[in-house]
C-alpha positions in Angstrom: 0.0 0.0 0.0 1.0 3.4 -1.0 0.6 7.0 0.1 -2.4 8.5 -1.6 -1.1 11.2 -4.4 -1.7 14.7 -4.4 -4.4 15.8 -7.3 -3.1 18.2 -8.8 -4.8 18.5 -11.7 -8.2 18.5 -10.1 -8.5 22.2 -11.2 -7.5 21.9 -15.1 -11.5 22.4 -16.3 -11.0 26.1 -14.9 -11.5 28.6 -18.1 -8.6 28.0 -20.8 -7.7 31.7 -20.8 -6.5 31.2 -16.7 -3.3 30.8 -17.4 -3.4 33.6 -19.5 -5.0 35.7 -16.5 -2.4 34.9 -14.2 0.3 36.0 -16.3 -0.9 39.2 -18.0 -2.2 42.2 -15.9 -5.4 43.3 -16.9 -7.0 40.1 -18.7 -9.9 39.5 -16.6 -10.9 35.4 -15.5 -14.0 33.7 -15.5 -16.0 35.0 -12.1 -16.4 31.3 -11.0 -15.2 28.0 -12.2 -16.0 24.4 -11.3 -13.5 22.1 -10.1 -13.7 18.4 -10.9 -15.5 17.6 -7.8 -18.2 20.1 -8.7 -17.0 22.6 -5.6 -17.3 26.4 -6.7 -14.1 28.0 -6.9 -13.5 31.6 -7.5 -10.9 32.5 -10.2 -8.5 34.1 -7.0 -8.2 30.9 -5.7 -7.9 29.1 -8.7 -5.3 31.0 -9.5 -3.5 30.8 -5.8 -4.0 26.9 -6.1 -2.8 26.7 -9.8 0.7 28.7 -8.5 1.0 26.4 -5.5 0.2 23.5 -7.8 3.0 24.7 -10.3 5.2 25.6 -7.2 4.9 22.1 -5.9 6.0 20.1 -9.3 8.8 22.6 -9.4 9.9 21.3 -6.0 9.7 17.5 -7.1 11.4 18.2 -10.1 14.7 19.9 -7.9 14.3 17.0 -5.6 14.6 14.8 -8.3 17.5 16.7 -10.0 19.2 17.2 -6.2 18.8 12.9 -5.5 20.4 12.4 -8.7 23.5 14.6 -8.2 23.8 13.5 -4.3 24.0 9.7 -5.5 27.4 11.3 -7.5 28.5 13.0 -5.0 28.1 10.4 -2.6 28.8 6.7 -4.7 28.8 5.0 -1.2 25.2 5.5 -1.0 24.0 4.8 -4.5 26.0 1.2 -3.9 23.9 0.5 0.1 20.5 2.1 -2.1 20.9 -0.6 -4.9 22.0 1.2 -7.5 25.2 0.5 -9.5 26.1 3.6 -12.0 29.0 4.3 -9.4 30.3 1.1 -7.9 33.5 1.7 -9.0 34.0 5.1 -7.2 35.6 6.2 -3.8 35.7 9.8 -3.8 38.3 10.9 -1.0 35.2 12.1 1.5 37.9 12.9 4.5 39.5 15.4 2.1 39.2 19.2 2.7 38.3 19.6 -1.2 35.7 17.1 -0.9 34.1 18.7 2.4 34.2 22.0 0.9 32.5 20.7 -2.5 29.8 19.2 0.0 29.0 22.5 1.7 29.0 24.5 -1.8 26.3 21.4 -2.9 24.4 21.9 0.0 23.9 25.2 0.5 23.1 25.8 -3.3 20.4 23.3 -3.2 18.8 24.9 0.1 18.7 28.3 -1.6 17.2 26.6 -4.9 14.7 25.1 -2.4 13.9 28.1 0.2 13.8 30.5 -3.1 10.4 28.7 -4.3 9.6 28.9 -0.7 6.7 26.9 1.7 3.7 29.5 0.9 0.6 27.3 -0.1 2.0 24.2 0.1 -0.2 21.1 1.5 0.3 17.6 2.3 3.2 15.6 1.5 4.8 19.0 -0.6 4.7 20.7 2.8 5.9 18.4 4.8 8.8 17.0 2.3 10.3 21.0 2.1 10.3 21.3 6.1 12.3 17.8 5.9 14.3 19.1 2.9 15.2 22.6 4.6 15.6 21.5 8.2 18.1 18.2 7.3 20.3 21.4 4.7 20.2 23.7 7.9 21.5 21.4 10.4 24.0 19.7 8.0 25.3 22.9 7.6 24.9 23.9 11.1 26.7 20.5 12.2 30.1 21.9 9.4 31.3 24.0 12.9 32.2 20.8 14.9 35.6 18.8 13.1 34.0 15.8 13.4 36.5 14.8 10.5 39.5 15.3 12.9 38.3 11.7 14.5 37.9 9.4 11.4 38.2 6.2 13.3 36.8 4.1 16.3 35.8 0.9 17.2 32.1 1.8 15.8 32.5 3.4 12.6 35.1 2.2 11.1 35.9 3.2 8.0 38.6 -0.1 7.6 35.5 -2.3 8.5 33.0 -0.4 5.8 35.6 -1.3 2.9 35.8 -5.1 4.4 32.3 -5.1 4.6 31.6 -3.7 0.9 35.1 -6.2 -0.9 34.0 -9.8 1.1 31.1 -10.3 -1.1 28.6 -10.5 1.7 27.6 -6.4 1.9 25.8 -3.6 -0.5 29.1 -4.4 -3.4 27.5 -6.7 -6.0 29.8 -9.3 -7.1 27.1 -11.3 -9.4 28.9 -9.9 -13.5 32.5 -9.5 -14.4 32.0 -5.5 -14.7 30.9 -5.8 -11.4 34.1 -7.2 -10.4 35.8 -4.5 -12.1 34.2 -2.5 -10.7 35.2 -3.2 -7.1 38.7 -3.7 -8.5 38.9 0.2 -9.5 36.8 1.3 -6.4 39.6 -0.5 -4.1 41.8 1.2 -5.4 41.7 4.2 -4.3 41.3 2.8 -0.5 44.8 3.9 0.0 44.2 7.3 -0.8 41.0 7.5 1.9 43.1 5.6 4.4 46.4 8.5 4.1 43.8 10.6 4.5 42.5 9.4 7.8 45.7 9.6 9.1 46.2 13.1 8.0 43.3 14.2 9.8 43.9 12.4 13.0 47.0 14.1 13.1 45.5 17.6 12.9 43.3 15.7 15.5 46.2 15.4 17.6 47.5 18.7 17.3 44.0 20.5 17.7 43.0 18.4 20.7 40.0 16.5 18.8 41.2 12.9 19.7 39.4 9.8 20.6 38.9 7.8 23.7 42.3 5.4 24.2 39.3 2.9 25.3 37.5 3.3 21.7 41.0 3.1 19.8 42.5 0.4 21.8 39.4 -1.9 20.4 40.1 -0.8 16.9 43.8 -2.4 16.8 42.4 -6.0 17.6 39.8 -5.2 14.6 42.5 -4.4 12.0 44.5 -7.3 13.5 41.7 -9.9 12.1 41.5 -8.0 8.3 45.2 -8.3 7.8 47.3 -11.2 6.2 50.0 -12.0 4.8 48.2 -14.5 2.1 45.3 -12.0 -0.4 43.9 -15.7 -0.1 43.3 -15.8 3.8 41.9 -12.5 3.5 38.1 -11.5 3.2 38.4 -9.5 0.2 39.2 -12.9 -1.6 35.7 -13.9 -0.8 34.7 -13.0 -4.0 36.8 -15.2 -5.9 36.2 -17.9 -3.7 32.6 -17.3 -4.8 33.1 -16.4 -8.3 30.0 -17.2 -10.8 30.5 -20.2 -12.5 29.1 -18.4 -15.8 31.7 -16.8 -15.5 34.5 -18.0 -19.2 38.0 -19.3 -17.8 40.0 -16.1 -19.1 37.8 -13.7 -17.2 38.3 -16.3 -13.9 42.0 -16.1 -14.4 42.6 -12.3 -14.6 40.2 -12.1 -12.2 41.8 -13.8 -9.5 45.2 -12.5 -10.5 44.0 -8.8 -10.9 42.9 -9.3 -6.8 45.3 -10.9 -6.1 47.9 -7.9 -7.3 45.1 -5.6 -5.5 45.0 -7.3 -1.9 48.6 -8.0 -1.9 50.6 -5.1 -3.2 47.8 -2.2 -2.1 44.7 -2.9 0.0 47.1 -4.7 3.0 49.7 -2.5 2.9 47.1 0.1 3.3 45.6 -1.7 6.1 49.1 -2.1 7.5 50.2 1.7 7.6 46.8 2.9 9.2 47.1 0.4 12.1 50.6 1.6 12.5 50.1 5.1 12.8 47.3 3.8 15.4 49.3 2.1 17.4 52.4 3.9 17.7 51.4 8.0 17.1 47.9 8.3 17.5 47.1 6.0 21.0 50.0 7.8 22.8 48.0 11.0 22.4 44.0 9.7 23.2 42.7 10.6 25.4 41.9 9.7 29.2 38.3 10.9 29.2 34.8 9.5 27.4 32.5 12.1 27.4 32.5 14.9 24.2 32.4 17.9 26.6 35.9 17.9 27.2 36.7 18.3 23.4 36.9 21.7 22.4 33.9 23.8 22.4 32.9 19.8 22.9 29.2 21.1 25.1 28.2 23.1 22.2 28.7 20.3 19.9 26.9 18.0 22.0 23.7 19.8 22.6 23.7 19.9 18.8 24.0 15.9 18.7 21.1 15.8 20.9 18.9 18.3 19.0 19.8 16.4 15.4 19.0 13.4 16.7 15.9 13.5 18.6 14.5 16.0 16.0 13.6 17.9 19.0 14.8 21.3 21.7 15.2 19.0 24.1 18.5 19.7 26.1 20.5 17.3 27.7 19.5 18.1 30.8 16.0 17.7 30.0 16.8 14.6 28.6 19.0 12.9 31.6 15.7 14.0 34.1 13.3 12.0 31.1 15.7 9.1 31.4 16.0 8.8 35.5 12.0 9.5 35.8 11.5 6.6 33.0 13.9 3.9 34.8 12.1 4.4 38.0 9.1 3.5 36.2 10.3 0.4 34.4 11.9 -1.0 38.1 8.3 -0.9 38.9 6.9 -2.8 35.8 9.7 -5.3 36.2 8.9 -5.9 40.2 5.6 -6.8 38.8 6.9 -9.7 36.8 9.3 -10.8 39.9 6.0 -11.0 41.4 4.1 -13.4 39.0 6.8 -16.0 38.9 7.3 -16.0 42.5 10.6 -14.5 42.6 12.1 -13.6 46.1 14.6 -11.0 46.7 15.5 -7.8 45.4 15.6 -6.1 42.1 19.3 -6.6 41.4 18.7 -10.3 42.3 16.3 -11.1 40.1 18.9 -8.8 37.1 21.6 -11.7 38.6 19.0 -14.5 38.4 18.3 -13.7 34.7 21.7 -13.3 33.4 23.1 -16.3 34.8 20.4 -18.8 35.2 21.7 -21.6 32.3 17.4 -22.1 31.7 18.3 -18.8 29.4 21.3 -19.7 27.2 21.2 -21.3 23.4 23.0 -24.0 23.2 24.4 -23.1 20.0 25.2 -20.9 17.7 22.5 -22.9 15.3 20.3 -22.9 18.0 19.8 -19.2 18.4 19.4 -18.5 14.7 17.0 -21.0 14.8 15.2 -19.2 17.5 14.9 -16.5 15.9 13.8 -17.7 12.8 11.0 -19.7 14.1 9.3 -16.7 15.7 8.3 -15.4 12.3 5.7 -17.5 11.5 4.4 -17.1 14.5 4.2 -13.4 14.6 3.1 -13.1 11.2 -0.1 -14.7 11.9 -0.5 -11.6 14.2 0.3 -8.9 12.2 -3.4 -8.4 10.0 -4.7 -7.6 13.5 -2.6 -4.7 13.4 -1.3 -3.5 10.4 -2.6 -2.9 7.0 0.2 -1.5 5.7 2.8 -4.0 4.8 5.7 -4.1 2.9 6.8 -6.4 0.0 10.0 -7.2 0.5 11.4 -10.4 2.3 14.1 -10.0 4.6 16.2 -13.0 6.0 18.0 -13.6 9.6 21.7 -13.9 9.5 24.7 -13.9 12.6 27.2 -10.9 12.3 30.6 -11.8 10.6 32.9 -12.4 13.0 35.5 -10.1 12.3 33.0 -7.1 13.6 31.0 -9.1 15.8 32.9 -8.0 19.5 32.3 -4.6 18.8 28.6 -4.9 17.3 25.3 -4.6 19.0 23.1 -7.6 19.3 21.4 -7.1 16.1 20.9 -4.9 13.2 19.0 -4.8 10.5 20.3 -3.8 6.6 17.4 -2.1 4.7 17.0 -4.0 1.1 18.2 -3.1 -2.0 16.0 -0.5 -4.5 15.9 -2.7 -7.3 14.6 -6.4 -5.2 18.1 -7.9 -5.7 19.1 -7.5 -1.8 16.2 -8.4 0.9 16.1 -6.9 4.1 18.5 -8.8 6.6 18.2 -9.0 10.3 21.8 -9.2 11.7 22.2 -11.0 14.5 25.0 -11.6 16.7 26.7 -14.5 18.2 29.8 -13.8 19.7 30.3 -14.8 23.9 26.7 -17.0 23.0 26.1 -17.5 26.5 25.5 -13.9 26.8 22.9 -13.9 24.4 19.8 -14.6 26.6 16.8 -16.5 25.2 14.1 -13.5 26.7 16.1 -11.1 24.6 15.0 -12.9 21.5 11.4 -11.9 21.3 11.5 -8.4 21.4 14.8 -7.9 19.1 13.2 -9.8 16.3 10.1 -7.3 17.3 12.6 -4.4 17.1 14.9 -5.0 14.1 12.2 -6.8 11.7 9.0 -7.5 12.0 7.1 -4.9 12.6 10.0 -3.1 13.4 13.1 -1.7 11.5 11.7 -4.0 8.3 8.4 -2.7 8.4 9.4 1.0 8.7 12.1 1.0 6.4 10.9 -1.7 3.4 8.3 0.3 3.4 9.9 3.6 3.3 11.7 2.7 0.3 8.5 1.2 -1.3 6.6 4.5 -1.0 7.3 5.9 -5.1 5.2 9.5 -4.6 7.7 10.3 -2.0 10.9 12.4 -3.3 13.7 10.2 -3.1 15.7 12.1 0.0 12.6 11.0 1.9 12.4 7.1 1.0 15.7 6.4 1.2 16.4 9.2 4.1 15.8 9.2 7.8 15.2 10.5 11.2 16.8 8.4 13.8 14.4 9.3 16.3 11.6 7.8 14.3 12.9 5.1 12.9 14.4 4.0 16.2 11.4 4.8 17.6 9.3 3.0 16.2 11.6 0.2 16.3 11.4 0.2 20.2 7.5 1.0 19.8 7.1 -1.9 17.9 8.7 -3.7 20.4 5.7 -3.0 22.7 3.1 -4.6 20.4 4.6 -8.0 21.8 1.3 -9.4 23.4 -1.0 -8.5 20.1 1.7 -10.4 18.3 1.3 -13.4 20.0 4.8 -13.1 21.6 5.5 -12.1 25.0 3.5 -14.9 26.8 6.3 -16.5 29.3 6.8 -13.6 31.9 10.5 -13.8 31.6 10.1 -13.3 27.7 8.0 -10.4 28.7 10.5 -9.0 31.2 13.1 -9.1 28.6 10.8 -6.6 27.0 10.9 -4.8 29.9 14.6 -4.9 30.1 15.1 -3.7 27.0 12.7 -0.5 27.5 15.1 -0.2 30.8 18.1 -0.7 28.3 16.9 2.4 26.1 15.6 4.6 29.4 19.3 4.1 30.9 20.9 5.2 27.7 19.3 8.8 28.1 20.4 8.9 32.0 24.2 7.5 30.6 25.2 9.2 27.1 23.9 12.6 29.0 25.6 11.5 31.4 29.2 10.8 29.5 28.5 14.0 27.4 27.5 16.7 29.7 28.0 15.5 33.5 31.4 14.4 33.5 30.2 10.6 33.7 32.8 8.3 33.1 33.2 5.2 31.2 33.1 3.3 34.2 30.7 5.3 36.0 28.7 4.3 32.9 29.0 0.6 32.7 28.2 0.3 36.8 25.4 2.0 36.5 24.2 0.0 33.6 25.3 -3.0 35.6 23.4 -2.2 38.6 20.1 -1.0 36.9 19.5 -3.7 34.0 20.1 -7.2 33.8 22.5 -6.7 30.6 26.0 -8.8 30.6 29.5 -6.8 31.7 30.1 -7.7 27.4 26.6 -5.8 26.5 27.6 -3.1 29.3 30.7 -2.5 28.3 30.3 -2.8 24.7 27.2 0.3 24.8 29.0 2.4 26.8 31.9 2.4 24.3 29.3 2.8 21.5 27.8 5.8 23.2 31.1 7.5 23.4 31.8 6.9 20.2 28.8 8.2 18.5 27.5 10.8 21.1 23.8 11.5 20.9 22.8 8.8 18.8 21.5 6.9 21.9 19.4 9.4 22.5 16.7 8.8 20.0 15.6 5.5 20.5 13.4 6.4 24.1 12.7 9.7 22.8 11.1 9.1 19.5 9.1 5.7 21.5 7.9 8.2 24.2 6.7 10.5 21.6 4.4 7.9 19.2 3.0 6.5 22.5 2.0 9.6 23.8 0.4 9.9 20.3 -1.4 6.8 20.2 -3.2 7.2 23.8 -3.9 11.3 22.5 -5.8 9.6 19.3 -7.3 6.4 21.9 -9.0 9.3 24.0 -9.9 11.9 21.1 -11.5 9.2 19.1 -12.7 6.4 21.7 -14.4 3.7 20.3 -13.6 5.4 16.2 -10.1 4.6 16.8 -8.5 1.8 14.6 -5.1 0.6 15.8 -4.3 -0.5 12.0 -5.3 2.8 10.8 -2.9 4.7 13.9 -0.5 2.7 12.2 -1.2 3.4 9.0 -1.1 6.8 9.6 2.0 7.0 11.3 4.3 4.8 8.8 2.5 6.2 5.3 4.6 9.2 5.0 8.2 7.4 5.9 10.6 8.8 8.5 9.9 12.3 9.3 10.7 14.5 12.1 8.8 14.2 15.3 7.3 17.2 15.1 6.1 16.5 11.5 4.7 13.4 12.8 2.5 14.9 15.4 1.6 17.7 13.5 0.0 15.1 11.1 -1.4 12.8 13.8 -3.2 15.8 15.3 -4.7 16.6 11.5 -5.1 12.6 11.2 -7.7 13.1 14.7 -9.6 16.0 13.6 -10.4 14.2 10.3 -11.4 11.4 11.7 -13.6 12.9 14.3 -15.1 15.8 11.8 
């Protein structure tokens, strides 16, 4: 299902000579016209609707036009969108030319945008300018902080991205021989990104804008398991091993022999040099602290994380308060639970009972996959009851490659491809198994696929009337969001009905309440790492791995955290505003409906149309 299309055309039986009207001065209009719906419409606001009409289709034709020449700008993101025209480009994005090139593009196309302007825009044209003009504003707002002085941690990893993208596995298509060309002349130029990494760490160094030594000592052990001596014990070799078999025997042989030359003679000693300069210049000079306040004018640039990401004023300070007030509240839910199954003792107890009772661990690696893929049957059986809007492509379950797997969350989820050819996929992850708990199952499939991250973003990307910058775009705070709101629909899924699967619900709600009490904390209240991890420790029933693994994710990307509770908080209050307003007219599928129609937006977008949503359905 689709968003419905503006009509724009409704008005073309209005008098031929309107046109003519608008344009020259004194040429009088027809007194009243009929639209197609039969309404009476005066030739005034024919005319005002006809210029906003006009207005409008000049907007989606710059979005087009500004899509198109983003994808160049940015080849990384044509290859994760699906489409191939520049596969076999890698600009040099750290570069100072390339930064200032993206600041010329982006503050041309915001004046192209704000010189057409909002005035009697409606709908989807209103609401994709305000997401078009705020996204330029704060991109170009975010240009005063050098995030580019800190290329590297153990989160983002730029060394990771190109493994990810040359194994075969990732966004990279390796299914025609141009296609391994392609990759062949995008590697390439790896080296050149890499030098320039290290280049900007050492401005880094000499401006103060350094990393945690915790984030960068968990980077070395990372770049330790991409390099080897033998381009065939490698992961960029995956490819060969995988090679079509359509594929003729010459094309095979300089194939292998042209990655071979690439792995070996430029890609590992690329690989080599940047974990050198980490080891021996840049880790002497991190830095002893976690939080981004104590980088220069670090508080400023933190408040700013916190506004971009929860598309809100919120400050951090607001924020922390929201966060303590909300894990007070969970405690309470969870006591509940220690009450049904008849557990005795306190709340930290009950944590310790969870994480180390063996009733809770897989038994295997295959086991836990299998876990998970069995509860999609049964959910699906659910979701009519709740959705009508569904989108059409699959998505599969598989376990985080092992290279990344220390550093990465518990699971993930990998939008699919534009053009069908990729699926959605559901990452999950198996490193230290017997830290991945059997009541943290339910809700993480709830989260990351169905009806979460799958649901929101499949669906995104299936909605064609949108501008492009909106279906393959985002707001973190929504699309986490609704991934943690989804998380709540457990019991009308079917799921949820063992009270320990419940309470690993609850935890998880706990897990994202604690985050806004912890990166607030880190960022703006002198928190440190681990101040963090005990508090996370004593307040959740998450692992010392988990704990210690999100609080170096948190200071690595500050403010991210952030809009996960935030964005839930915000479509719950939502749904009980429309439950009360509309009483026994409210339709849960329609709520939904409503809320996931128009993609990720801004959560002030998204109540603005919820509130319009209400007053239609009750007028």
């Amino acid at each position: 299902m689709r968003p419905t299309s503006r009509s724009r055309h409704s008005l073309l039986p209005l008098c031929t000579a309107l046109a003519l009207a608008i344009a020259i001065p004194g040429l009088t209009a027809c007194s009243n016209v009929t639209s197609s719906d039969g309404t009476s419409v005066t030739s005034t606001e024919a005319a005002t609707t006809a210029d906003a009409e006009a207005r409008a289709e000049r907007l989606d034709a710059l979005y087009e036009q500004y899509w198109e020449e983003m994808l160049e700008l940015n080849p990384l993101s044509a290859t994760f969108q699906g489409d191939p025209r520049y596969n076999d480009r890698l600009p040099n994005f750290l570069s100072e030319e390339y930064r200032q090139q993206s600041h010329d593009f982006t503050s041309r196309w915001l004046k192209a945008i704000e010189d057409i302007g909002p005035d009697g825009l409606q709908g989807q044209d209103l609401i994709s300018y305000e997401i078009f003009v705020r996204k330029a504003r704060i991109e170009l707002e975010g240009e005063q902080f050098p995030g580019w002085q800190q290329p590297v941690n153990q989160f983002y990893n730029i060394a990771s991205t190109i493994v990810q993208l040359g194994s075969g596995t990732g966004a990279q298509p390796f299914k025609t021989v141009k296609d391994y060309d392609d990759w062949a002349k995008r590697a390439s130029q790896v080296p050149v990104l890499f030098d320039q990494a290290i280049a900007n760490m050492k401005i880094g160094v000499e401006n103060g804008v350094v990393q945690p030594r915790a984030l960068m000592e968990k980077v070395l052990p990372q770049l330790d398991a991409l390099i080897k001596d033998a381009p065939e014990d490698t992961l960029f070799w995956g490819p060969i091993k995988s090679m079509p078999e359509s594929f003729d025997e010459a094309d095979r042989e300089r194939l292998a022999a042209d990655y071979k030359a690439l792995i070996g003679d430029s890609l590992m000693p690329a690989y080599r040099e940047l974990r050198e300069y980490i080891a021996s210049e840049y880790l002497p000079h991190t830095r002893d602290s976690a939080g981004m306040d104590k980088l220069p004018d670090g508080e400023a640039w933190y408040a700013f994380n916190a506004r971009n990401r929860t598309s809100t004023d919120l400050t951090p300070a607001r924020i922390h308060q929201i966060g303590l007030d909300e894990v007070a509240r969970i405690h309470g839910e969870i006591r509940g639970v220690m009450a049904e199954v008849g557990f005795e003792g306190t709340l930290q107890d009950f944590f310790e009972f969870m994480q180390n009772d063996p009733q809770f661990t897989f038994e295997s690696e295959d086991a836990l996959l299998a876990y998970y893929r069995g509860l999609e049957d049964k959910i699906n059986e659910k979701v009519p009851d709740l959705f009508s809007l569904t989108p059409k492509a699959p998505f599969e379950i598989r376990p985080v490659e092992p290279f990344r797997a220390q550093s990465a969350a518990g699971g993930s989820y990998m939008r699919p491809s534009e053009d069908g050819s990729r699926p959605g996929i559901f990452y999950v992850n198996t490193y230290d198994l017997p830290t991945r708990k059997t009541w943290d199952a339910e809700d993480l499939y709830l989260h990351e696929a169905i009806p979460g991250h799958h649901f929101q973003l499949a669906l995104q990307q299936e909605l064609t009337d949108l501008p492009k910058f909106r279906r393959f775009g985002g707001e973190t705070a929504f699309s986490e969001g609704w991934g943690l709101y989804a998380e709540s629909l457990g019991k009308d899924l079917g799921v949820y009905t063992d009270p320990y699967n419940y309470f690993g619900y609850l935890q998880n709600e706990l897990w994202r309440a604690i985050r806004l009490v912890v990166d607030t904390g880190l960022h703006s209240k002198d928190w440190t790492r681990e101040q963090v991890i005990a508090y996370m420790l004593e307040n959740s029933a998450e692992s010392e791995t988990q704990a210690t693994a999100e609080a170096e994710r948190y200071m690595a990307i500050p403010g991210q955290a952030l809009a996960y509770k935030i964005g839930e908080l915000k479509i719950q209050e939502l749904r009980a505003r429309a439950e009360k307003a509309l009483g026994d007219d409210f339709d849960i599928r329609e709520f939904h409906a409503e809320v996931l129609k128009d993609g990720s937006v801004p959560l002030g977008v998204l109540e603005a149309k919820i509130e319009r949503w209400i007053a239609g359905r009750k007028s």
